[in-house]
N, CA, C and O atoms as a printed pandas DataFrame, in Angstrom:
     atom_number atom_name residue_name chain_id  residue_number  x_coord  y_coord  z_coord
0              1         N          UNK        A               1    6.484   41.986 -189.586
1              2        CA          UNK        A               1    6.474   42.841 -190.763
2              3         C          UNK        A               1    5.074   43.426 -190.955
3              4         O          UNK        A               1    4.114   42.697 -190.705
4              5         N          UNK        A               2    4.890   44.577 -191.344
5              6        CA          UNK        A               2    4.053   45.430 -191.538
6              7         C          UNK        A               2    3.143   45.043 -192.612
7              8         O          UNK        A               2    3.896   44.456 -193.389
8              9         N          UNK        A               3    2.043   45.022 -193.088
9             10        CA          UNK        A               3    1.308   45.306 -194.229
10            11         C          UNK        A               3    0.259   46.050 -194.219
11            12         O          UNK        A               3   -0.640   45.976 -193.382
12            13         N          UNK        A               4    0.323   46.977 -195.355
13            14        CA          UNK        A               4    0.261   48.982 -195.422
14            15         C          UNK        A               4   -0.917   48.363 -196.519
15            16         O          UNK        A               4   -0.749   47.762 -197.579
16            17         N          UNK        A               5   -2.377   48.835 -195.694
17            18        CA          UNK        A               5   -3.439   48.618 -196.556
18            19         C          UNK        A               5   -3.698   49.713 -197.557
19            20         O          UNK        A               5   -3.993   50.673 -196.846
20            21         N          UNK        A               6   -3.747   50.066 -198.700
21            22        CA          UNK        A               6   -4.291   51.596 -199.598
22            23         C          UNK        A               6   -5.616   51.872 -199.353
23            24         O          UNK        A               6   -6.645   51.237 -199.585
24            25         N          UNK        A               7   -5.332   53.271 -198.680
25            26        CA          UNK        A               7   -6.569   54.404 -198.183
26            27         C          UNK        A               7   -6.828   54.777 -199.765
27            28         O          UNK        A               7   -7.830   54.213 -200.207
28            29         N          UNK        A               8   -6.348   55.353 -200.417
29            30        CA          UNK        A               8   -6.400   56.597 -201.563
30            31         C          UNK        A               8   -5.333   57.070 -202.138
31            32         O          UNK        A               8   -4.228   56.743 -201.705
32            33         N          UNK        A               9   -5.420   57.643 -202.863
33            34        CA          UNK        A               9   -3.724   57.759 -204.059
34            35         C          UNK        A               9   -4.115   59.578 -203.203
35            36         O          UNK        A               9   -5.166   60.146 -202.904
36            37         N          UNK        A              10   -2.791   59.911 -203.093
37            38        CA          UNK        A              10   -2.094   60.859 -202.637
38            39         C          UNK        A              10   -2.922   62.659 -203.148
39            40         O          UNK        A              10   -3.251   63.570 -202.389
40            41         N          UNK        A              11   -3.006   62.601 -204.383
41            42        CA          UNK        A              11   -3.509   63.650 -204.925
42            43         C          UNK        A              11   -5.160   63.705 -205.391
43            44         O          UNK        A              11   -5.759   64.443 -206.173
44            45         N          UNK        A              12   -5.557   62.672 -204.607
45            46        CA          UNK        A              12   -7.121   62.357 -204.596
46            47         C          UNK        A              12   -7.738   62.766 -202.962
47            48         O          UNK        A              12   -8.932   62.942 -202.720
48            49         N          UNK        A              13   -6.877   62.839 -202.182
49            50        CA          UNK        A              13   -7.101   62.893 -200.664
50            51         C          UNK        A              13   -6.831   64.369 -200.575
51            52         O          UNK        A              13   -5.638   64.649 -200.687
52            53         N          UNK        A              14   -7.554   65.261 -200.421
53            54        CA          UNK        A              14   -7.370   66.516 -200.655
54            55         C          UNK        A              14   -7.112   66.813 -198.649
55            56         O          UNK        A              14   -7.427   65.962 -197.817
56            57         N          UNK        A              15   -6.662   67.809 -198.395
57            58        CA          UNK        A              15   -6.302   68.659 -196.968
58            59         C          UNK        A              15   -7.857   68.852 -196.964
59            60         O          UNK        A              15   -8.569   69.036 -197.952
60            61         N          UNK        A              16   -8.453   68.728 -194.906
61            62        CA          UNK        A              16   -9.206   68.334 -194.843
62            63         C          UNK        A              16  -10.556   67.467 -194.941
63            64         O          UNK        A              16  -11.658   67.573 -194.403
64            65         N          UNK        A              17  -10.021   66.604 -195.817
65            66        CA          UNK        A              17  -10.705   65.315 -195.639
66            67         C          UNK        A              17  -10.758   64.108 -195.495
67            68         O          UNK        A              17   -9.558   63.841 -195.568
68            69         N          UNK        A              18  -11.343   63.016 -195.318
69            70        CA          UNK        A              18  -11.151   61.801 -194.618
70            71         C          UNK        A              18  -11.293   60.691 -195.334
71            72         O          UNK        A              18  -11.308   61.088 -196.499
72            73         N          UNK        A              19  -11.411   59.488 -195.329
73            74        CA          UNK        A              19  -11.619   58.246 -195.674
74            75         C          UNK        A              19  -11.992   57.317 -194.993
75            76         O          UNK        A              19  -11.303   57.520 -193.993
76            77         N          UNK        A              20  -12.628   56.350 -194.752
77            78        CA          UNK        A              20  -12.500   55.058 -193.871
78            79         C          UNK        A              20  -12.948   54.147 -194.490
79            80         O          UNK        A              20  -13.712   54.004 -195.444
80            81         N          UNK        A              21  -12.299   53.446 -193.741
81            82        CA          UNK        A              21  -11.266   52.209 -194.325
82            83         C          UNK        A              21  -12.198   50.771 -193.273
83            84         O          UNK        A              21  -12.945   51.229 -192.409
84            85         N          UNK        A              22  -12.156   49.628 -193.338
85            86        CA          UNK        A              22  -12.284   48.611 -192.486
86            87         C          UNK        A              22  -11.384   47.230 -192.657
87            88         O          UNK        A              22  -11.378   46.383 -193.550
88            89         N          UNK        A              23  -10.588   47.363 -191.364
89            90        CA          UNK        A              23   -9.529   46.161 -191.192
90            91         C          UNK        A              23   -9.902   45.558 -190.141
91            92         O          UNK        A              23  -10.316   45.980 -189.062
92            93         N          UNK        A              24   -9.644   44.088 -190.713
93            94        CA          UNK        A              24  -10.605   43.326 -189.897
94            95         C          UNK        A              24  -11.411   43.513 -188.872
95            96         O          UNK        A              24  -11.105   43.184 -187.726
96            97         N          UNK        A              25  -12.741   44.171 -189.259
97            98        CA          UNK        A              25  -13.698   43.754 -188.555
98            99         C          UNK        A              25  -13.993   45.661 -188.262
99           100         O          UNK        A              25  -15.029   46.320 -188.347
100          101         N          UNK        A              26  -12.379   46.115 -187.857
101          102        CA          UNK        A              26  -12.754   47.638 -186.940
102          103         C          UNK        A              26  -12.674   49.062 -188.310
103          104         O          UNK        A              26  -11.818   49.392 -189.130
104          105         N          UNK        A              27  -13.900   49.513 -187.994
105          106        CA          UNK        A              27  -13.719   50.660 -188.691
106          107         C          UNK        A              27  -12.899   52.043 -188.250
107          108         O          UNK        A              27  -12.864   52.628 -187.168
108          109         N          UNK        A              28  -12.285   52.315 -189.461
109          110        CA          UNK        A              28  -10.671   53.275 -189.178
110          111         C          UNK        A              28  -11.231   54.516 -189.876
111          112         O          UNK        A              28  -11.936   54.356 -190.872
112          113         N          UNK        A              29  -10.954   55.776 -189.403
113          114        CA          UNK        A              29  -11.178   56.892 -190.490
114          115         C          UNK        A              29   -9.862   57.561 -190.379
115          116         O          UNK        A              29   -9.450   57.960 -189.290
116          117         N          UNK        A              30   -9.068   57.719 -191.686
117          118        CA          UNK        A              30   -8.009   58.360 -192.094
118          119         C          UNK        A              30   -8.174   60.027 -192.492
119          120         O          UNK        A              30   -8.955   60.456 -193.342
120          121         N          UNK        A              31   -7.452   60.663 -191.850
121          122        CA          UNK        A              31   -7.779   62.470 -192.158
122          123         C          UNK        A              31   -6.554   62.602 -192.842
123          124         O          UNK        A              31   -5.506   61.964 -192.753
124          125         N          UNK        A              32   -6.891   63.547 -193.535
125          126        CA          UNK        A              32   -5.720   64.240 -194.393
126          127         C          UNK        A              32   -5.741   66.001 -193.427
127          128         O          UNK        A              32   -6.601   66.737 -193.912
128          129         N          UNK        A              33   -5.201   66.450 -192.611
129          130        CA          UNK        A              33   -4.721   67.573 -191.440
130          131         C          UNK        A              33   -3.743   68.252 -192.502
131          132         O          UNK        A              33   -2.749   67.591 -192.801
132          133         N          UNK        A              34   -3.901   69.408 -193.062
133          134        CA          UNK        A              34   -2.737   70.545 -193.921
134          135         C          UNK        A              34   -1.635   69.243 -194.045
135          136         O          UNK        A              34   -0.688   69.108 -193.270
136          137         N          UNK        A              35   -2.030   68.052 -195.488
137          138        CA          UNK        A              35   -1.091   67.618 -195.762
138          139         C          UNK        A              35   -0.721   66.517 -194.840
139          140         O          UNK        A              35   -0.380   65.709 -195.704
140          141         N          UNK        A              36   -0.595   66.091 -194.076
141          142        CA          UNK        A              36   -0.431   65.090 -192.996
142          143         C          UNK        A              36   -1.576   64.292 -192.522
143          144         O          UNK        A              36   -2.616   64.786 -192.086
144          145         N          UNK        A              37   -1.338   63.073 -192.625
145          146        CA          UNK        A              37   -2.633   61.952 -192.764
146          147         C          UNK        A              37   -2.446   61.510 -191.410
147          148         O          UNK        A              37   -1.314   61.423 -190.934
148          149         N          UNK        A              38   -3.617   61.187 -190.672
149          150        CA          UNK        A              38   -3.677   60.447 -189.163
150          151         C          UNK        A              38   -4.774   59.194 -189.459
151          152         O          UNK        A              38   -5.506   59.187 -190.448
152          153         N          UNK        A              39   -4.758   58.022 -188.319
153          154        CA          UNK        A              39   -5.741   57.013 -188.700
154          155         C          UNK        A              39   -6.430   56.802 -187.090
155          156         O          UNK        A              39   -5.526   56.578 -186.285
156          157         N          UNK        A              40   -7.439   56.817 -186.620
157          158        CA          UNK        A              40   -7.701   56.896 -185.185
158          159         C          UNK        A              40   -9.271   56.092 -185.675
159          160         O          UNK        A              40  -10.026   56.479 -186.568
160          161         N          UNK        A              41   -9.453   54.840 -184.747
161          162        CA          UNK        A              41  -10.640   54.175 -184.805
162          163         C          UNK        A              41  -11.551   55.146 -185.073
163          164         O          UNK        A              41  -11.290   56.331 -184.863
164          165         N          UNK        A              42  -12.889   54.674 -185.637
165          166        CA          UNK        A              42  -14.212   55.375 -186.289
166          167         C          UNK        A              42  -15.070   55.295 -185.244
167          168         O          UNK        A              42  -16.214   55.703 -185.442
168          169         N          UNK        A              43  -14.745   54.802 -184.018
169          170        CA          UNK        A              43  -16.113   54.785 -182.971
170          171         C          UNK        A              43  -15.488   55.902 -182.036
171          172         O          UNK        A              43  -14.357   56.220 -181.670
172          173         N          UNK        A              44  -16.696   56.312 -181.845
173          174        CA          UNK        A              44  -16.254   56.975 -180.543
174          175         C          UNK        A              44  -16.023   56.669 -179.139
175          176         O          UNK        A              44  -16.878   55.794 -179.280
176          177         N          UNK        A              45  -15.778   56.588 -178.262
177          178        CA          UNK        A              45  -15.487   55.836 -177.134
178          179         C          UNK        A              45  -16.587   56.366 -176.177
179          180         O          UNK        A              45  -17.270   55.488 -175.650
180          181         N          UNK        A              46  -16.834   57.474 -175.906
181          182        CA          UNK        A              46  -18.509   57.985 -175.326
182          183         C          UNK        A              46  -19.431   56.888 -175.457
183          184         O          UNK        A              46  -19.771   56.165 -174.521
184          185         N          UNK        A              47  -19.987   56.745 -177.137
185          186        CA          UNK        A              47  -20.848   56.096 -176.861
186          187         C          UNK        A              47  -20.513   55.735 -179.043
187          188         O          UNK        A              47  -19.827   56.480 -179.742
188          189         N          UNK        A              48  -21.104   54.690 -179.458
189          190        CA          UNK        A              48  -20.707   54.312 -180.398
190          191         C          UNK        A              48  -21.483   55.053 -181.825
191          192         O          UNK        A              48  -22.487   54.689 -182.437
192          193         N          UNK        A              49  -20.566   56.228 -182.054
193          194        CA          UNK        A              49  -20.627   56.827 -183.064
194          195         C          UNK        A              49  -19.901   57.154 -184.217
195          196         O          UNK        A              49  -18.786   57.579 -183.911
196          197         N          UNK        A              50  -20.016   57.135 -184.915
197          198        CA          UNK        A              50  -19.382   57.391 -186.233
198          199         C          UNK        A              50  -18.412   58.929 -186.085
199          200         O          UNK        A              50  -18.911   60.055 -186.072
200          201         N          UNK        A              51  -17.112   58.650 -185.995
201          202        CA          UNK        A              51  -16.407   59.949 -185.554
202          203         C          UNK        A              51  -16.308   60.571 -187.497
203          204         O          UNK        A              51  -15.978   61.735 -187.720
204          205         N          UNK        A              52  -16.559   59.838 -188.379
205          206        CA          UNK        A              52  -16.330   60.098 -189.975
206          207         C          UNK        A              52  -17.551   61.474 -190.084
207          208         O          UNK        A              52  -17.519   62.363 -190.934
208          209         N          UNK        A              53  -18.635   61.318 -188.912
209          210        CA          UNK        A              53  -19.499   61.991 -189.660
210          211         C          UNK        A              53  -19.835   62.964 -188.529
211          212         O          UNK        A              53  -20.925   63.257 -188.038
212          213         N          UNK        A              54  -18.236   63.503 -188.173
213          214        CA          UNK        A              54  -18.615   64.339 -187.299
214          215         C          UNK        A              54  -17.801   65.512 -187.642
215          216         O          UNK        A              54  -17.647   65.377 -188.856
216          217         N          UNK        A              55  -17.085   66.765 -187.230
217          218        CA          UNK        A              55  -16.744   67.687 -187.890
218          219         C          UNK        A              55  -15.576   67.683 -187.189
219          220         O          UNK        A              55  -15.461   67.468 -185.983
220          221         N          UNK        A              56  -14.148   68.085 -188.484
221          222        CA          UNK        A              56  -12.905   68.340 -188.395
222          223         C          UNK        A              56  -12.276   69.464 -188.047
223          224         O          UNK        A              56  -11.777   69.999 -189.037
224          225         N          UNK        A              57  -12.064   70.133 -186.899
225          226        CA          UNK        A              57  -11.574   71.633 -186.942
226          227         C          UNK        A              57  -10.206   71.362 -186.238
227          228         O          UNK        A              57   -9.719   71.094 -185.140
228          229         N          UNK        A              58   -9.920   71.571 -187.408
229          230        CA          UNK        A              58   -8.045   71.718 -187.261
230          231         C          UNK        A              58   -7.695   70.381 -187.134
231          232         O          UNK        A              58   -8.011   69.605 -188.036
232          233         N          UNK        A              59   -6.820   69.809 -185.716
233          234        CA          UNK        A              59   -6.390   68.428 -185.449
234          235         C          UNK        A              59   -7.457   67.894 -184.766
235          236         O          UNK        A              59   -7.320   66.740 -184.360
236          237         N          UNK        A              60   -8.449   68.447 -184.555
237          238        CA          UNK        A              60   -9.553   67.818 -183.549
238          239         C          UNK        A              60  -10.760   67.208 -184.254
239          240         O          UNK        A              60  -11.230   67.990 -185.081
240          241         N          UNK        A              61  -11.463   65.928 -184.164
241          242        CA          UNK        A              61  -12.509   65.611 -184.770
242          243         C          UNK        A              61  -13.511   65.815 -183.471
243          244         O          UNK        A              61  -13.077   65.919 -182.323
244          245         N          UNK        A              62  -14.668   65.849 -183.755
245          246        CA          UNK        A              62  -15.935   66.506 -183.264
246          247         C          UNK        A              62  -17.021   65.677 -183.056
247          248         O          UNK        A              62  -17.892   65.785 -183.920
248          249         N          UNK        A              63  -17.236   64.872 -182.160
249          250        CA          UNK        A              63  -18.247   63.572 -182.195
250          251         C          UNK        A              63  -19.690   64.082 -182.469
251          252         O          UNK        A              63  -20.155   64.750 -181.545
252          253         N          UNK        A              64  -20.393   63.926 -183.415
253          254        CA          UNK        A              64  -21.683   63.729 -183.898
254          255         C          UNK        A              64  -22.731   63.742 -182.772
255          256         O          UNK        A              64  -23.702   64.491 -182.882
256          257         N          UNK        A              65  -22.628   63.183 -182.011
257          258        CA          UNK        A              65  -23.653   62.232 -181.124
258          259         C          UNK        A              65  -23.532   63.187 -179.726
259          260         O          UNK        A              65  -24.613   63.753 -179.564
260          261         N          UNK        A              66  -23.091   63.350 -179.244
261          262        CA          UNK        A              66  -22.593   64.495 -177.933
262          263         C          UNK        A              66  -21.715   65.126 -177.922
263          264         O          UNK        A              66  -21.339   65.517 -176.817
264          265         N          UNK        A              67  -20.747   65.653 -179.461
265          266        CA          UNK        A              67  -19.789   67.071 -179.333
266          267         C          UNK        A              67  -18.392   66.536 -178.388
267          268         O          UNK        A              67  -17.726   67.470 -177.940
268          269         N          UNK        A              68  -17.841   64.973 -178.013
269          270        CA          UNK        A              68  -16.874   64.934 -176.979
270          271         C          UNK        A              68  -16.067   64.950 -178.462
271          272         O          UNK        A              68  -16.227   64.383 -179.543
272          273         N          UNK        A              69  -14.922   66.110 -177.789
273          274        CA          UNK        A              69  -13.403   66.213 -179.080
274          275         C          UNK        A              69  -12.168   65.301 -178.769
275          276         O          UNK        A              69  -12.024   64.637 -177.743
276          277         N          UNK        A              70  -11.207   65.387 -179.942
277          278        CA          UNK        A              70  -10.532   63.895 -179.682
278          279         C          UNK        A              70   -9.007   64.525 -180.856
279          280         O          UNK        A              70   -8.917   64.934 -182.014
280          281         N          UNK        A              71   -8.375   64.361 -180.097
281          282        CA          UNK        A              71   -6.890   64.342 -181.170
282          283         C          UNK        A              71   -6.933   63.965 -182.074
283          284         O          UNK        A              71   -7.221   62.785 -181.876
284          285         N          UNK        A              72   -6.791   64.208 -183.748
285          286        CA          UNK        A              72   -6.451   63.049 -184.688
286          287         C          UNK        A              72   -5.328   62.610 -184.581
287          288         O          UNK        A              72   -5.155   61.448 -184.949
288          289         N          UNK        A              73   -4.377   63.248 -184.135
289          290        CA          UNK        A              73   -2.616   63.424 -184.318
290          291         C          UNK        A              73   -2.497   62.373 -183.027
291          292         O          UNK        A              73   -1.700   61.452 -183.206
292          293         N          UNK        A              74   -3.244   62.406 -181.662
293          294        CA          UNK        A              74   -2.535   61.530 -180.659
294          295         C          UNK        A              74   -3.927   60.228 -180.422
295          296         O          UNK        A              74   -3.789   59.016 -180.262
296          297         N          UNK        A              75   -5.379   61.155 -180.485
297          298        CA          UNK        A              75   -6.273   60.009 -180.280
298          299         C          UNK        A              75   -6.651   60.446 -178.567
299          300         O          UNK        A              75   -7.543   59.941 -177.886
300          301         N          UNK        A              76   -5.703   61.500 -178.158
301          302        CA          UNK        A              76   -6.258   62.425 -176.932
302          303         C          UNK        A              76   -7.663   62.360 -176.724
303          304         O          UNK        A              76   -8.246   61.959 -177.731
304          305         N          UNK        A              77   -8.621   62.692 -175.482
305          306        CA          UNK        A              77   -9.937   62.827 -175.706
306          307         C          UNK        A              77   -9.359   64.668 -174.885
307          308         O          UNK        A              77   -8.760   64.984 -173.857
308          309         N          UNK        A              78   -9.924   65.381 -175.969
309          310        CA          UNK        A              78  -10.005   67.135 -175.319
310          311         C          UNK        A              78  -11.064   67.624 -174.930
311          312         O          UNK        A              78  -10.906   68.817 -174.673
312          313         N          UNK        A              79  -12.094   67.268 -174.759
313          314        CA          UNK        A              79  -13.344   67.282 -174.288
314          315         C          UNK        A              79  -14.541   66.287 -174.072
315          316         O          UNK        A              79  -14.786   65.548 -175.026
316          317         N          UNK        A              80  -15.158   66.193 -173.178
317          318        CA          UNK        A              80  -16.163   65.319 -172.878
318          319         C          UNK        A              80  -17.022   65.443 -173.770
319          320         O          UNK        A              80  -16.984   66.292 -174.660
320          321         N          UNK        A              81  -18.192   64.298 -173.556
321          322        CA          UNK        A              81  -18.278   63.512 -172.474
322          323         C          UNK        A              81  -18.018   62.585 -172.417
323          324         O          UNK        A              81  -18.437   61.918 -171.471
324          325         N          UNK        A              82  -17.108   61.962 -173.474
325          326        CA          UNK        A              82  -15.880   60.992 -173.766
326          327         C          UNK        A              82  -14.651   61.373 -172.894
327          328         O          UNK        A              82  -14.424   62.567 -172.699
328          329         N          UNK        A              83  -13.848   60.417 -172.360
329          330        CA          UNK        A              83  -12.890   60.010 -170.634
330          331         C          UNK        A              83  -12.215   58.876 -171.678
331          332         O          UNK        A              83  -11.508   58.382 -170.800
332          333         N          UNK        A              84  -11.995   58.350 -172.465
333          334        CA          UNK        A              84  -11.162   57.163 -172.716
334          335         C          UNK        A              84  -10.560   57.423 -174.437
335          336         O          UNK        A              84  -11.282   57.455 -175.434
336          337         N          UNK        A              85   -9.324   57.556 -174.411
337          338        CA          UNK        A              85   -8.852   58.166 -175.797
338          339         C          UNK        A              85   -8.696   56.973 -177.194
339          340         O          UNK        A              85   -8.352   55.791 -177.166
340          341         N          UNK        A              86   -8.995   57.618 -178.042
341          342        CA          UNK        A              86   -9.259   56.581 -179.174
342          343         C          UNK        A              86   -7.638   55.749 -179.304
343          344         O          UNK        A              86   -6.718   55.918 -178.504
344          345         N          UNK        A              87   -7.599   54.777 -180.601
345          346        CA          UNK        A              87   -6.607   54.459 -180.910
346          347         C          UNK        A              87   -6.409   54.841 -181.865
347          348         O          UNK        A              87   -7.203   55.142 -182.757
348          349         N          UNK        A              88   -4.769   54.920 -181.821
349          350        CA          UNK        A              88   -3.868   55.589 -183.483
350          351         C          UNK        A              88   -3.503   54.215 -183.930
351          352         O          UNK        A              88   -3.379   53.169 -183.293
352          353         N          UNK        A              89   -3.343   54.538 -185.396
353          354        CA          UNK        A              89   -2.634   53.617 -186.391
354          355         C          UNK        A              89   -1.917   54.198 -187.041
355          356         O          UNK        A              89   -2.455   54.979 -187.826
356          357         N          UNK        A              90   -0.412   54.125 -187.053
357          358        CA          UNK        A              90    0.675   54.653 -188.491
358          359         C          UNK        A              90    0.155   54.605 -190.070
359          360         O          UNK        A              90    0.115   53.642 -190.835
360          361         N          UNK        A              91   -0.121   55.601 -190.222
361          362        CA          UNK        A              91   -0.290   56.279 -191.596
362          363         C          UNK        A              91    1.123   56.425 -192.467
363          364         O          UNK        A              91    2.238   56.613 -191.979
364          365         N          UNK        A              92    0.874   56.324 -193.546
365          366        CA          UNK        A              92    2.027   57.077 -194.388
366          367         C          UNK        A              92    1.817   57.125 -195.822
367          368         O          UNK        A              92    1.342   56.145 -196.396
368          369         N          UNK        A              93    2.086   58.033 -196.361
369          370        CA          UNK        A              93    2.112   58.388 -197.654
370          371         C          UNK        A              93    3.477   58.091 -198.548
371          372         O          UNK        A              93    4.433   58.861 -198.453
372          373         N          UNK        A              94    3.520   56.956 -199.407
373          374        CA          UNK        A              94    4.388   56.533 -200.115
374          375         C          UNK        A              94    4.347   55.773 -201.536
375          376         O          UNK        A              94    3.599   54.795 -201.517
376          377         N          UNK        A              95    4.900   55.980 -202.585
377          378        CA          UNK        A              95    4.831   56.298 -203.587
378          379         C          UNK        A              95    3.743   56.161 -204.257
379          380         O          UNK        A              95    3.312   55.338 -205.064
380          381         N          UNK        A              96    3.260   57.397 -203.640
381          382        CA          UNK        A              96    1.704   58.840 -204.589
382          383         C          UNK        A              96    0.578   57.856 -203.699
383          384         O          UNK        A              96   -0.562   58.287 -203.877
384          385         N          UNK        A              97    0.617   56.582 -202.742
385          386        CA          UNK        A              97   -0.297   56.524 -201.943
386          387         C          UNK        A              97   -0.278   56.526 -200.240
387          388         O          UNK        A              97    0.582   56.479 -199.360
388          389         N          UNK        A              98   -1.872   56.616 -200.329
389          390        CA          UNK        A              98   -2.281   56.664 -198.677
390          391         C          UNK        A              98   -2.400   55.604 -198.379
391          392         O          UNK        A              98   -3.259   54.918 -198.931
392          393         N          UNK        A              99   -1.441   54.997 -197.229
393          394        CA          UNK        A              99   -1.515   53.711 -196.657
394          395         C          UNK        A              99   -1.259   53.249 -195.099
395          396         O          UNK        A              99   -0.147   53.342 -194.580
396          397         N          UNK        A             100   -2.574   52.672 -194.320
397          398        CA          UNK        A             100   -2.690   52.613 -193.212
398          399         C          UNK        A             100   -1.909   51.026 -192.510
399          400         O          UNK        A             100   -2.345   50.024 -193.077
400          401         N          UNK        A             101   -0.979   50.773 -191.523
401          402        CA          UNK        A             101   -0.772   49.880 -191.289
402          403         C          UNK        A             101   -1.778   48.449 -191.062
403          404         O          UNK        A             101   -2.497   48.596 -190.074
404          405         N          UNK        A             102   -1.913   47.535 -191.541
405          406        CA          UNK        A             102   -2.850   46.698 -191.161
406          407         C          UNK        A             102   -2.667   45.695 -189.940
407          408         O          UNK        A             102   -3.591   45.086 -189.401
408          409         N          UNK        A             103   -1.643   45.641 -189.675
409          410        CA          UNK        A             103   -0.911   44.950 -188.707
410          411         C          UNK        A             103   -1.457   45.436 -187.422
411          412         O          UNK        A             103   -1.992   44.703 -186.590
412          413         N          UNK        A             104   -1.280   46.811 -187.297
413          414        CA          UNK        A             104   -1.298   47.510 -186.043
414          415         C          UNK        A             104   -2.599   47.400 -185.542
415          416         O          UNK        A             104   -2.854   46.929 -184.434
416          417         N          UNK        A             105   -3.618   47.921 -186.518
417          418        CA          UNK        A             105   -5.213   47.451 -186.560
418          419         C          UNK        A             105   -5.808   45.999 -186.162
419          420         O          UNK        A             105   -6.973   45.890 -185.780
420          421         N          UNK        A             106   -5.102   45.104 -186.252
421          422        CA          UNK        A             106   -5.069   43.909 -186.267
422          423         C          UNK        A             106   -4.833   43.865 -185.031
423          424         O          UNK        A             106   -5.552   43.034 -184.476
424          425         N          UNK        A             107   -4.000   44.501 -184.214
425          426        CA          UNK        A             107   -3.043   44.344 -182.636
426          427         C          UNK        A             107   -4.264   45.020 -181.675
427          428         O          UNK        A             107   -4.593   44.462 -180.629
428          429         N          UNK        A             108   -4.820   46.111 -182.071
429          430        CA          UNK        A             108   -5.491   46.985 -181.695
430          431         C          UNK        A             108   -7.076   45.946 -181.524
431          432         O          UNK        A             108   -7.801   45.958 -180.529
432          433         N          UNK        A             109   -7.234   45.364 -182.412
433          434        CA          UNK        A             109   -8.859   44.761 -182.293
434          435         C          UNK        A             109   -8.526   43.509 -181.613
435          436         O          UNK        A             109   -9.411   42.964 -180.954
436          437         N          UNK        A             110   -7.515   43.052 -181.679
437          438        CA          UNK        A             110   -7.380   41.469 -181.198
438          439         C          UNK        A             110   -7.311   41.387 -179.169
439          440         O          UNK        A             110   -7.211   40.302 -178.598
């Protein structure tokens, strides 16, 4: 069974912007994409950077540290100089909140 940690109440998470979150231990950044929330680890896989504080254009986040781009929606890597694609976590928005699986995060770090 699942347990759905709260990112943010629904009408506080505005289109284009993010949150992060930390479940056990791994830091998660949640995007809000035109209405549709994604959750993809906060490091970058290049080299260990903060993907929160890097720039969102469209479905793609933008690594800070050397520019390698990355799916929010799959966790794809679309450009170097990152070769190894992040991890997703099930998001969902349900009644008026943002809530990231904790379970999965849990599967993912262990």
């Amino acid at each position: 069974m699942s347990d759905w940690i709260d990112v943010a109440a629904v009408e506080d998470f505005l289109p284009g912007t993010h949150r992060v979150i930390t479940i056990d231990d791994m830091p998660v950044v949640v995007f809000n994409v035109g209405g549709h929330y994604y959750a993809v680890q906060n490091l970058c896989t290049h080299e260990d950077a903060e993907l929160s504080e890097g720039t969102l254009e469209g479905e793609e986040i933008v690594c800070p540290l050397h520019g390698a781009r990355f799916s929010v929606v799959t966790g794809v890597v679309l450009g170097p100089p990152a070769y190894e694609n992040l991890r997703t976590f099930p998001v969902v928005a349900a009644n008026g909140r943002v809530q990231v699986d904790a379970a999965a995060v849990g599967e993912a770090s262990g």
